[in-house]
Phi, psi and omega in degrees: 000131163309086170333334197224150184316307204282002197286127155326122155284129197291135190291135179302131158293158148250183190307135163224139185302130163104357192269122192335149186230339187267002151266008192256146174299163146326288190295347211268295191293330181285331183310298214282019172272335199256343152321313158260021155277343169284330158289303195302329193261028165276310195273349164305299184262074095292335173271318181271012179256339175275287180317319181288024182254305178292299176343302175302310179304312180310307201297322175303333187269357184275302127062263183255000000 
């Protein structure tokens, strides 16, 4: 907390893979757990909007 109003507050680093955990709260790891479960199923259906694209493509060209 800023001792003082106008002081910057510190920003939550984010996450890095391999980086020591045992400096983070309880509450710090649940955040970034559910931050990243909120990423995997972005690149999840972001992996499954590339395939059907890719699908698509294939069959078209198999096609012609």
């Amino acid at each position: 907390m800023a001792i003082f109003e106008d002081e910057p507050k510190k920003k939550a680093r984010p996450h890095e893979i391999g980086q020591d955990l045992s400096l983070l709260s309880v509450d710090e790891l649940s955040e970034r757990i559910a931050i990243l479960r909120d990423e995997i199923a972005r690149l999840e259906a972001e992996l499954k909007t590339k395939s059907t694209t890719k699908s698509a493509a294939e069959a078209l060209f198999r096609r012609g």
